[in-house]
C-alpha positions in Angstrom: -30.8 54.6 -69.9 -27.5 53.1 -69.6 -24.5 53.6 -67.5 -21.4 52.5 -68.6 -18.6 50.9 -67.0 -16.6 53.8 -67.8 -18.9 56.5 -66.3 -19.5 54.2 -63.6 -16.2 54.6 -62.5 -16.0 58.3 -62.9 -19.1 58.7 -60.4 -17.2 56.1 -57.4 -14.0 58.5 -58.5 -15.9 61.6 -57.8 -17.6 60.6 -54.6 -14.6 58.9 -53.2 -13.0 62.1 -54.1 -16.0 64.5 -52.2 -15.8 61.7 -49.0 -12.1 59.9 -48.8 -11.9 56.7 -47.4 -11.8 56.5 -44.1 -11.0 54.1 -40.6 -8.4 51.6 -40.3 -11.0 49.4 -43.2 -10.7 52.6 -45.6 -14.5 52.4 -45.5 -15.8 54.1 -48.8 -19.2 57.1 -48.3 -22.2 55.6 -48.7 -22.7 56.7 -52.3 -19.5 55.5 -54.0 -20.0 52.0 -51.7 -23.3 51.5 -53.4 -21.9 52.5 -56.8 -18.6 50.2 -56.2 -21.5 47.1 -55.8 -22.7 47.3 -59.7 -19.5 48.3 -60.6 -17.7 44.9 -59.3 -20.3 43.1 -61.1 -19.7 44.3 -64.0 -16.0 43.3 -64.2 -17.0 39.8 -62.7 -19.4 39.3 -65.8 -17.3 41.7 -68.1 -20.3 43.9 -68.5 -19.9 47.2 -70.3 -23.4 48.8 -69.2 -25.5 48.3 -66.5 -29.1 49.8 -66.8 -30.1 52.4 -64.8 -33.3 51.0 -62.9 -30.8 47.6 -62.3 -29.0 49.6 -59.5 -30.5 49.9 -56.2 -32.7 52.9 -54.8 -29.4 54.3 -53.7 -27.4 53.3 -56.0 -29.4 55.5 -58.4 -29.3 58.2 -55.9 -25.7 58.5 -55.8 -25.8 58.4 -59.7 -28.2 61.0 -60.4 -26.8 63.0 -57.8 -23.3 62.6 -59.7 -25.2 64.0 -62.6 -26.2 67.0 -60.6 -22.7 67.6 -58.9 -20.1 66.8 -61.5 -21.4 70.1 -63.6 
C-alpha cells in the first residue's frame, strides 16, 4: 500500500488539527511530528508516494489511526 503525498498531508492536517501546536517552538503531537518526517522527504526527493511499511512503527500508527478517525 501506498500513501500519497497528498493524503499524507491530510493526515498531519488532521492531527495538527485534533492536537494544535503548542510552546513557544509550536511543537507538533507526536503523531503529525512522525508523519511531518516522511512527509519532508518526500518534497526533498519530489516523491509522490511513500510505501506504507517505509514509515516508522509510529509513523504508521498515526496513519492507520487517521484511517480510523477521519470517518
Amino acid at each position: 500500500m501506498f500513501i500519497s503525498i497528498q493524503e499524507l498531508e491530510a493526515a498531519i492536517n488532521f492531527w495538527r488539527d485534533q492536537s494544535p501546536s503548542r510552546g513557544e517552538a509550536l511543537q507538533l503531537c507526536p503523531q503529525a511530528s512522525a508523519l511531518a518526517k516522511p512527509y519532508a522527504l518526500m518534497i526533498i526527493q519530489s516523491s509522490q508516494r511513500v510505501p506504507l511499511d517505509g514509515l516508522s512503527e509510529v509513523a504508521q500508527i498515526a496513519w492507520k489511526e487517521y484511517l480510523l478517525r477521519k470517518g
